[in-house]
C-alpha positions as CSV (number, residue, x, y, z in Angstrom):
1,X,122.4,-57.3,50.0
2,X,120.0,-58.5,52.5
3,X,116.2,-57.5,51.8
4,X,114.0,-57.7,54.4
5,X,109.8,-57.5,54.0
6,X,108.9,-55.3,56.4
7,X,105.2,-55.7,55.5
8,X,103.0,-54.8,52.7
9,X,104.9,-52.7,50.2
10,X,107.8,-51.7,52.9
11,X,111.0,-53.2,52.3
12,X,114.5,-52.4,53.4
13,X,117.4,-52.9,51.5
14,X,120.7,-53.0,53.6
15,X,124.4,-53.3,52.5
16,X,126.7,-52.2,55.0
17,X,125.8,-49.2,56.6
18,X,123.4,-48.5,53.7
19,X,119.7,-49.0,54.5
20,X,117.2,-47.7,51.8
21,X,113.7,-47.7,52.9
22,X,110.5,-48.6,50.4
23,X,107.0,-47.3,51.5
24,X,107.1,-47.1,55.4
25,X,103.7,-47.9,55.7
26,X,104.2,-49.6,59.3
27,X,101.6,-47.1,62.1
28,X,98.3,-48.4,61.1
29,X,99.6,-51.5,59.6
30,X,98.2,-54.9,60.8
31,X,100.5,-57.3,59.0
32,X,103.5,-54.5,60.2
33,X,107.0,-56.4,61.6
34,X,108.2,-53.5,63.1
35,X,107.3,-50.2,64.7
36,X,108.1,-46.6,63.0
37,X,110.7,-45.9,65.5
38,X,112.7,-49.2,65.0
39,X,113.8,-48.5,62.0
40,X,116.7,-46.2,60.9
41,X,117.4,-45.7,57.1
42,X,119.9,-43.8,55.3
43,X,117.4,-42.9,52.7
44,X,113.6,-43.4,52.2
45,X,111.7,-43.8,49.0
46,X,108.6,-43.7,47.7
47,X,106.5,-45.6,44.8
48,X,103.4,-43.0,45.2
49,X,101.6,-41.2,47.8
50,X,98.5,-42.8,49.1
51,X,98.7,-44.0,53.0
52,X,99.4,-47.1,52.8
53,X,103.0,-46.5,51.1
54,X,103.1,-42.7,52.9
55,X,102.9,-44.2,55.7
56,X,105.5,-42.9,58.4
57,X,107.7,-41.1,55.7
58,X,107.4,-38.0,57.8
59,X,107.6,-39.3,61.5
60,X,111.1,-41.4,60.0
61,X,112.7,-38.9,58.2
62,X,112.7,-36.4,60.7
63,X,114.0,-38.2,63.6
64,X,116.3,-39.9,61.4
65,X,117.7,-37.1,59.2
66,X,117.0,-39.4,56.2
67,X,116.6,-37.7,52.7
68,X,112.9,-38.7,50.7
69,X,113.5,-39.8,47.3
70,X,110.0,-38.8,45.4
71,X,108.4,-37.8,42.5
72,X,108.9,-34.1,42.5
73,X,105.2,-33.1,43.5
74,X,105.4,-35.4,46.7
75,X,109.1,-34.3,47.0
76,X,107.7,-30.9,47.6
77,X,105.0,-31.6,50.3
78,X,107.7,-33.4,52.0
79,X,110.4,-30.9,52.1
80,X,107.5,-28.3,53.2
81,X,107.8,-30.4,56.5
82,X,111.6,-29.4,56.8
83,X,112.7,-32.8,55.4
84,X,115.6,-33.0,52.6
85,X,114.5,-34.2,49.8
86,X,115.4,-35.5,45.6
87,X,112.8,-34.9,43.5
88,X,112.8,-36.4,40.1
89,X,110.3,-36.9,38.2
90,X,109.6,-40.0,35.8
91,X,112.7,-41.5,34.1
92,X,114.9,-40.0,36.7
93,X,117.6,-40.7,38.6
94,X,119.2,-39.7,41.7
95,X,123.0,-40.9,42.6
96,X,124.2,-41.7,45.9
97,X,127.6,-43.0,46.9
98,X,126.5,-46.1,47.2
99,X,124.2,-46.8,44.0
100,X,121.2,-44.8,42.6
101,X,117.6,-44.6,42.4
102,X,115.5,-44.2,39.3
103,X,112.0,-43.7,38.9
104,X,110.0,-45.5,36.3
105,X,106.2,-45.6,35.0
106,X,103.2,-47.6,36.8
107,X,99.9,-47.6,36.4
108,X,97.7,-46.7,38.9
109,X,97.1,-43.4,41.2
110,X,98.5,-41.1,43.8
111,X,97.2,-38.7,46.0
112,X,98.7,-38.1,49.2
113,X,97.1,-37.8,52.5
114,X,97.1,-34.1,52.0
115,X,96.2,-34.2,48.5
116,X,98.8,-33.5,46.6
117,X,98.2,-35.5,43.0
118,X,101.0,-36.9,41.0
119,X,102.0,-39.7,39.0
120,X,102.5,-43.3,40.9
121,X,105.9,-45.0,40.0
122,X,107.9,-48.1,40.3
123,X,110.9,-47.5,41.5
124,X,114.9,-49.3,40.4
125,X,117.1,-49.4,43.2
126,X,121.0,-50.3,42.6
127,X,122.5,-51.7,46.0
128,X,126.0,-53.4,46.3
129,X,126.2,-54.5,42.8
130,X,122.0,-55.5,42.6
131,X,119.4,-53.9,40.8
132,X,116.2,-54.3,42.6
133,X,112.5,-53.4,41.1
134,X,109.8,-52.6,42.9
135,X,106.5,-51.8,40.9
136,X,104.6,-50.3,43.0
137,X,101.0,-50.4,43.2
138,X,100.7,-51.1,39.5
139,X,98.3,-52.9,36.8
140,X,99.5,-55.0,34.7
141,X,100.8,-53.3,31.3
142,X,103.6,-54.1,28.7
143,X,106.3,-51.5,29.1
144,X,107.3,-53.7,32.0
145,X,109.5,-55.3,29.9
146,X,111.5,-52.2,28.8
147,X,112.6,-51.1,32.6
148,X,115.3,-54.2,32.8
149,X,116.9,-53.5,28.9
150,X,119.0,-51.2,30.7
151,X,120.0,-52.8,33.7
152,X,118.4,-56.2,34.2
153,X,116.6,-57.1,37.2
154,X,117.9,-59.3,39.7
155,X,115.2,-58.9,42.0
156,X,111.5,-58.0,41.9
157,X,109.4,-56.8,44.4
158,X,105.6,-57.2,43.2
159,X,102.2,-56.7,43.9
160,X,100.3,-59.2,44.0
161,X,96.7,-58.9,45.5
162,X,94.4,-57.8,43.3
163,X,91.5,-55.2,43.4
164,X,93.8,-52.0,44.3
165,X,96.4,-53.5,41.6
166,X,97.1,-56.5,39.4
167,X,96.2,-59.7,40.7
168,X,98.7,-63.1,41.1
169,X,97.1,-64.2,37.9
170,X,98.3,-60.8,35.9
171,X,101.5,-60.9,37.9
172,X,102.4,-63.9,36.3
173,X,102.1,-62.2,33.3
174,X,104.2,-59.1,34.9
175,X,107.2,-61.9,36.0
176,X,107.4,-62.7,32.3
177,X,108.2,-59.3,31.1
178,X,110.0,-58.5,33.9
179,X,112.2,-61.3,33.5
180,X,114.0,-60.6,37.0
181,X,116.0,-63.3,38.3
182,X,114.1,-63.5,41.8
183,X,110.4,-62.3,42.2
184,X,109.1,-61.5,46.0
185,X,105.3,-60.8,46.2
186,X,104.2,-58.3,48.2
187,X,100.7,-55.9,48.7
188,X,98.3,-59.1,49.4
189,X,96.7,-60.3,52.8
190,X,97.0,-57.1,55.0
191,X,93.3,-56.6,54.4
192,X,90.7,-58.7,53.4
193,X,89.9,-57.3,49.6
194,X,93.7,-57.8,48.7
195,X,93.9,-61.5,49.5
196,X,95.8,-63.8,47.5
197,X,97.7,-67.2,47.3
198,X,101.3,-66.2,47.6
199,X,101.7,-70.0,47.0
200,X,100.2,-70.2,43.9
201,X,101.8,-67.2,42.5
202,X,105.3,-68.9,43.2
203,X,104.2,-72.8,41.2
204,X,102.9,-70.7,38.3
205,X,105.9,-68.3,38.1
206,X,108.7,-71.0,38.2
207,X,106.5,-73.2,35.7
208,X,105.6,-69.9,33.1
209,X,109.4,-68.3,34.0
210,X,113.5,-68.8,34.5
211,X,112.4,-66.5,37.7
212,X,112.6,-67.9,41.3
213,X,109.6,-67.0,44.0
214,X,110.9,-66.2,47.3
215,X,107.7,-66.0,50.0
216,X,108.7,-63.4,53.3
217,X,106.6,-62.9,55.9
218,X,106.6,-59.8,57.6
219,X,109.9,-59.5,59.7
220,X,111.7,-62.4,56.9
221,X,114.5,-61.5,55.3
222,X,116.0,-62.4,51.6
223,X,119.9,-62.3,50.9
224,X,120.7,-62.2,47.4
C-alpha cells in the first residue's frame, strides 16, 4: 500500500485501483500538495466535520461518484447533497471489496460547516492486508490502547500539533498505547498555533517505543 500525505490531516491510501481518501481538506489549504480536482478516490472518509477535514468532501464526491464514509449525522448532510453515502456510527464498520472501514472514539469536537453536531472519530482503515489508524483530531486519552487488540496497527497517522489537539509531547504518550508498528505525524505547521517539531516527535518516539517515525511532507509518499 502506498500512503501519500496530501497535507494536514488528508491522506490517500492506494492499492491497485483502490484509493481511499482521509479528510480532503486541500481549497483553502496552505501547506496543500494537490488541488481538489487532482485527485480521484474510490471512496472518501471522514474523522469529523469541522473545515479543515470537510474540506472538499462535497466538490470530490460529486465529480467523482465517490461514496462518504461518515458518522451517520455528517452522513446525512452529505447525502442531502445527492452524494452516496455509509453512515455508521461509533464502533462501526462498513465493508468494501477490498477491506473495511471502522469508526472508533476521539476526543475532541465536530460541527460541520453547516452545523450539523456529532461525535469526532478516528478512523481504522484495512487496505491490501494493512490496518491503518488515523486519530483524528484527538486529545490524548487511554482507550487508545484498546483500538489495536482487535486488529493491531501497522500504521498510525497522528496529530501532532498541539492547541486544537494533543501536542508531540502527549503523542508520544498516544505512540505508546497505540503501539503501531509505523507512526506518521500529521495536523502541525499548516498554521502558526499548531506548530510543532516533527523531528523531535520522531527521536522521542523511537527512544520511548518499538514504533518507527516516518516524516512526509506534503506531496511524500510512504509504502508499507
Amino acid at each position: 500500500m502506498e500512503v501519500r500525505f496530501l497535507g494536514h490531516a488528508c491522506f490517500e491510501l492506494a492499492e491497485g485501483d483502490t484509493r481511499v481518501l482521509i479528510d480532503p481538506f486541500l481549497t483553502g489549504n496552505p501547506r496543500a500538495a494537490i488541488a481538489a480536482e487532482d485527485v480521484n478516490p474510490s471512496v472518501i472518509v471522514l474523522t469529523h466535520g469541522h473545515g479543515d477535514h470537510f474540506g472538499d468532501t462535497i466538490e470530490i464526491a460529486k465529480r467523482t461518484g465517490a461514496p462518504v464514509v461518515a458518522i451517520v449525522e455528517i452522513a446525512n448532510e452529505v447525502a442531502e447533497e445527492g452524494v452516496q453515502t455509509f453512515d455508521p456510527n461509533m464502533g462501526g464498520t462498513v465493508k468494501f471489496d477490498w477491506g473495511w472501514v471502522k469508526l472508533v472514539p476521539a476526543w475532541h469536537t465536530s460541527t460541520t460547516p453547516k452545523g450539523t453536531v456529532s461525535n469526532p472519530a478516528g478512523v481504522v482503515v484495512s487496505l491490501g492486508g494493512a490496518v491503518v489508524y488515523h486519530l483524528g483530531d484527538t486529545a490524548l486519552f487511554s482507550d487508545l490502547q484498546l483500538v489495536g487488540k482487535r486488529h493491531p496497527i501497522d500504521l498510525a497517522l497522528m496529530c501532532i500539533g498541539g492547541h486544537y489537539t494533543m501536542d508531540s509531547t502527549d503523542a508520544v504518550d498516544a505512540a505508546q498505547l497505540v503501539g503501531a508498528k509505523t507512526v506518521i505525524p500529521c495536523h502541525y505547521n499548516t498554521f502558526p498555533a499548531i506548530e510543532a517539531d516533527a523531528e523531535a516527535f520522531k527521536s522521542d518516539v523511537e527512544s520511548a517505543t518499538g514504533s518507527n517515525v516516518v516524516i512526509l511532507e506534503p506531496g511524500e509518499a510512504h509504502t508499507l
